[in-house]
C-alpha positions in Angstrom: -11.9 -22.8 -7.0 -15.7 -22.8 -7.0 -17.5 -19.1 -7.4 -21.3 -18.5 -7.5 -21.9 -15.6 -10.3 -25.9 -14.6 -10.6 -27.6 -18.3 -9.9 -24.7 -20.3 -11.1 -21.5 -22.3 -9.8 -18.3 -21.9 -11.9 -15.0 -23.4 -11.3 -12.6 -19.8 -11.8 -8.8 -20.3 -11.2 -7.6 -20.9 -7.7 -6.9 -17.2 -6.0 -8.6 -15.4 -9.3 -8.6 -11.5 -8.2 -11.5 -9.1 -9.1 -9.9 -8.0 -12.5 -9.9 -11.7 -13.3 -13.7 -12.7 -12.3 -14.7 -9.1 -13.1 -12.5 -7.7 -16.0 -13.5 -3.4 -16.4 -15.5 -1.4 -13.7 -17.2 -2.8 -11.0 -17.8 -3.0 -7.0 -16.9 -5.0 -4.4 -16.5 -5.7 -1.0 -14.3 -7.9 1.1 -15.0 -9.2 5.1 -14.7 -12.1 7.3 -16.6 -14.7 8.2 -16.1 -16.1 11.6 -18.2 -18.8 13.3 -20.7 -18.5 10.8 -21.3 -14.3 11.3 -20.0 -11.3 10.1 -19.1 -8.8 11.5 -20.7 -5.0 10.6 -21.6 -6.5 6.8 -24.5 -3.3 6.9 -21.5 -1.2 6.2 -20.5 -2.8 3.6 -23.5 -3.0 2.0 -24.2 0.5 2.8 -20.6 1.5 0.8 -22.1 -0.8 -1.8 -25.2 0.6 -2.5 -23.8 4.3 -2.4 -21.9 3.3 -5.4 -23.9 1.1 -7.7 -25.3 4.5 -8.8 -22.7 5.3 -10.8 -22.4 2.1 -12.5 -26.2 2.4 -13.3 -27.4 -0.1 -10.4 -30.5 0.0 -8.3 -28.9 -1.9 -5.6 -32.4 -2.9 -3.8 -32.6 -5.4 -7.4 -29.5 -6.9 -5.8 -29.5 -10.1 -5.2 -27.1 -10.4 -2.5 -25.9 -6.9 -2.2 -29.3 -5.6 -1.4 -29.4 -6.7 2.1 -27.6 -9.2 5.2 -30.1 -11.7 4.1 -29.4 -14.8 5.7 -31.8 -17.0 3.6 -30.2 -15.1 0.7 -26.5 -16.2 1.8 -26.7 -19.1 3.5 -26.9 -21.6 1.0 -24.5 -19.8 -1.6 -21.9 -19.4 1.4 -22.5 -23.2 2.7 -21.7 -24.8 -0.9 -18.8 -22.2 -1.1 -17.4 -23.4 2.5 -17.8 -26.8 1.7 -16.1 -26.8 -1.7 -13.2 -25.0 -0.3 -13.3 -27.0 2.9 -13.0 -24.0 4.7 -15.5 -23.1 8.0 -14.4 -19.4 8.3 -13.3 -17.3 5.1 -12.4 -14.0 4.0 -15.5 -13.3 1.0 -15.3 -11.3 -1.5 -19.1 -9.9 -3.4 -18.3 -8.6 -6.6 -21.3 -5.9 -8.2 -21.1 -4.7 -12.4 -23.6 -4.1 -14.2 -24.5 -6.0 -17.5 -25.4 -4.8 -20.8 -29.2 -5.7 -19.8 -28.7 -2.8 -16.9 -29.1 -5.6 -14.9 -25.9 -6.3 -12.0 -23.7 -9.5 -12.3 -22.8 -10.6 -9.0 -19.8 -12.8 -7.9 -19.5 -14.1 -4.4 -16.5 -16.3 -3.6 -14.4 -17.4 -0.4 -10.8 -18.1 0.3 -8.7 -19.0 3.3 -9.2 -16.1 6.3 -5.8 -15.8 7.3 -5.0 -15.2 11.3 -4.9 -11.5 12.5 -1.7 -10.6 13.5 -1.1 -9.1 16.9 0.7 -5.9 15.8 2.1 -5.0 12.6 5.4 -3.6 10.8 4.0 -0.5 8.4 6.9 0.2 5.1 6.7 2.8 2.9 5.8 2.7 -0.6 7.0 4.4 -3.5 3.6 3.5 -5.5 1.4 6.8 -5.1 -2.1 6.7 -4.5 -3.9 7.3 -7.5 -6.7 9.9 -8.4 -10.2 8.3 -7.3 -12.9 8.1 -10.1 -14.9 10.3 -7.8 -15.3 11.1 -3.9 -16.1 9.7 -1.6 -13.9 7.2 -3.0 -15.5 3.6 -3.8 -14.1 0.3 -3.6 -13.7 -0.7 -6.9 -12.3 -3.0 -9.7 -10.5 -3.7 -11.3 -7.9 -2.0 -8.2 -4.9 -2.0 -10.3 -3.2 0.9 -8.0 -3.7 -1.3 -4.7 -3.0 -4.3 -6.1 0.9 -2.5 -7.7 1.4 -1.4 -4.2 0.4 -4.6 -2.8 3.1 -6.5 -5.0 5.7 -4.0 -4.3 4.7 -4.5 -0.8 5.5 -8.3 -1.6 8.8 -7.6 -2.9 10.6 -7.0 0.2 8.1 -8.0 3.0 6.0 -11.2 2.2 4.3 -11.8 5.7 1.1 -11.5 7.0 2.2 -9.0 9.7 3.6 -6.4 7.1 1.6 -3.5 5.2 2.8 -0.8 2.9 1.9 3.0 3.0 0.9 4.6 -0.1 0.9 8.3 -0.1 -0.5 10.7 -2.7 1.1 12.6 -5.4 1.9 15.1 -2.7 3.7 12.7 -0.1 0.1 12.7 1.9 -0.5 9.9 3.9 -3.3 8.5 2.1 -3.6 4.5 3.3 -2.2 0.6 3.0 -2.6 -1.9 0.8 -5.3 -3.5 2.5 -5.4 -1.4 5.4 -6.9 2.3 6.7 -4.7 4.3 9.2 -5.4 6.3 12.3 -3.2 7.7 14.3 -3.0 9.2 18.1 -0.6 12.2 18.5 -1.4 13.2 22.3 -3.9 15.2 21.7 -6.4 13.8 19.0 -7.3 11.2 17.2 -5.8 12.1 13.3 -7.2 10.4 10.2 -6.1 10.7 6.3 -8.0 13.3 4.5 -10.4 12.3 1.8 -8.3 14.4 -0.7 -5.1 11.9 -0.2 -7.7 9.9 -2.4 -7.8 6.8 0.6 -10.9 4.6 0.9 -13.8 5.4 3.1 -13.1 2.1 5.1 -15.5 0.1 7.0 -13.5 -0.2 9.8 -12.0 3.4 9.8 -15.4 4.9 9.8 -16.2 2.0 12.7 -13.1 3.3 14.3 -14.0 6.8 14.0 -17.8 6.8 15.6 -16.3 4.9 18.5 -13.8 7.7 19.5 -16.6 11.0 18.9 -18.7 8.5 21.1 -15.6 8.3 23.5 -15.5 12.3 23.1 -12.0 12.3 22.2 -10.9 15.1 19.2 -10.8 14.1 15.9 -9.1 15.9 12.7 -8.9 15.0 9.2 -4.8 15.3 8.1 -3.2 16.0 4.8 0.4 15.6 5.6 3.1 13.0 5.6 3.6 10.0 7.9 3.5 11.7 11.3 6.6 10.2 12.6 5.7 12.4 16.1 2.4 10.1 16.7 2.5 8.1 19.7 0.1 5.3 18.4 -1.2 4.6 14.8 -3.7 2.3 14.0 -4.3 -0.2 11.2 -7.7 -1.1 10.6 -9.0 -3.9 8.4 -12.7 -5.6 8.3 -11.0 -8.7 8.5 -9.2 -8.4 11.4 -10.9 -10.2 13.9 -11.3 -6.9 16.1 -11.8 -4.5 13.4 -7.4 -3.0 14.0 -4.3 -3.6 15.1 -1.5 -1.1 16.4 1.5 -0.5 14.4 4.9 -1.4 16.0 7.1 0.0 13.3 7.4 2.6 10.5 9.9 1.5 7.9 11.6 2.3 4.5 11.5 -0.4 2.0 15.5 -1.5 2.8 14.1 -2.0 6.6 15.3 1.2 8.5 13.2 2.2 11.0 11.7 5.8 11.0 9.2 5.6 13.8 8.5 3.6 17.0 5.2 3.8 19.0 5.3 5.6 22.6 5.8 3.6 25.6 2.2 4.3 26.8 -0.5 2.8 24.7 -3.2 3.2 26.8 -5.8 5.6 24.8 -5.1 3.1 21.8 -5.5 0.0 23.5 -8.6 0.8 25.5 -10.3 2.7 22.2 -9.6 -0.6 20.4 -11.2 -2.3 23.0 -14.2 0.2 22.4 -14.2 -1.0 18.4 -14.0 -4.6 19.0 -17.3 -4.5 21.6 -19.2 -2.4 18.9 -18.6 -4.6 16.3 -18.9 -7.6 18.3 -22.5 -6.2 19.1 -23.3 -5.5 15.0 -22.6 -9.1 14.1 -24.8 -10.9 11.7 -25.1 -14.5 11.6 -25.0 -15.8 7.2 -24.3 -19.4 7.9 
């Protein structure tokens, strides 16, 4: 497949992962492009830029990363689409920095699969590793995610499937691809940072939207609350920001937990995310 890295086109093998475009540390960031916009990509840039710091990185000196420019995209993405005769994409920007102290940048594109409408959640026995510091960044090469994500693959190889990694202390820490939430009557419960989870996009999307909503919010250390009457997946590619969970399952298939009957706080608090992202959208191509 065809990748752009710093000003020039290189064919990279079909599917390459970050540790393969990007071997050692680095950043990146993953979203959707739909009709031409993205949805929210300020966040990501923002998560960007809060690491490059630790990799030595101004990120304004970005070429891509420093900004949703769309006369700095545009003609990257549009040869990128073309090649891969795709219109919308999942792409993936890929930041490290380069012995100059300069930052290598990768942008590439790859099918945008469809969002499914609800998905089957299966525990893992792949822990959540340490972060290299907090708040946790989104970096490569991801060799913990991507373990889980295999072992996820071993016994549940479809799009509406994710596995739960918890930490060392059977915390509830996050999916493969995925950040949780979850309603248990009361209050709206997210993983705490020490479970070692991302600070996703679409979590901390999610999470504005329900203190704007004025409904309680607590951060949780504690295993998969098998009481909760509605969790939450929530992915920047999903073309609403989440999807609810319809099952919690061991990796042999048993369930362990069913949402309640009444999904009414979920569904109209997802309804809140997908108009505020809807309203952030930034048009690339």
């Amino acid at each position: 497949m065809l990748a752009w890295c710093s000003g020039d086109y290189l064919n990279v093998p079909e599917g390459a992962d970050v540790a393969t475009l990007q071997p050692g540390a680095c950043l990146f960031e993953t979203f959707a492009l739909r009709g031409g916009k993205v949805a929210c990509l300020a966040d990501h840039l923002a998560r960007l830029a809060l690491a490059c710091p630790r990799l030595g990185l101004d990120p304004r000196r970005l070429h891509l990363g420093a900004g949703p420019s769309a006369e700095a995209w545009s003609p990257i993405l549009r040869k990128l689409l073309e090649k891969a005769e795709l219109t919308d994409a999942i792409v993936r920007l890929i930041v490290a920095a380069r012995p100059d102290a300069l930052a290598r940048e990768w942008l590439s594109v790859r099918p945008l699969p469809p969002t499914p409408s609800e998905i089957d959640l299966f525990a893992l026995q792949t822990r959540r590793d340490a972060p290299e510091w907090l708040p946790r960044p989104k970096s490569g090469p991801w060799q913990n995610s991507a373990t889980a994500w295999r072992e996820l693959k071993g016994f549940a190889d479809r799009g509406d499937a994710e596995g739960i990694q918890c930490d060392a202390a059977g915390h509830v820490s996050e999916a493969t691809r995925s950040s949780l939430a979850w309603w248990d009557g009361e209050r709206w419960c997210f993983p705490a940072i020490s479970t070692g989870r991302l600070p996703g996009t679409a979590a901390a999307q999610f999470r504005s939207v329900v203190a704007q909503a004025g409904r309680p919010i607590v951060d949780v250390a504690g295993p998969f609350p098998l009481q909760a009457r509605s969790v939450v997946v929530l992915r920047s590619t999903f073309e609403a920001g989440a999807v609810l969970a319809r099952s919690y399952r061991t990796a042999t298939g048993e369930v362990q937990w069913r949402p309640a009957a009444d999904q009414a706080e979920a569904h109209a608090c997802l309804a809140d995310l997908a108009t505020w992202r809807a309203q952030r959208s930034v048009s690339l191509v």
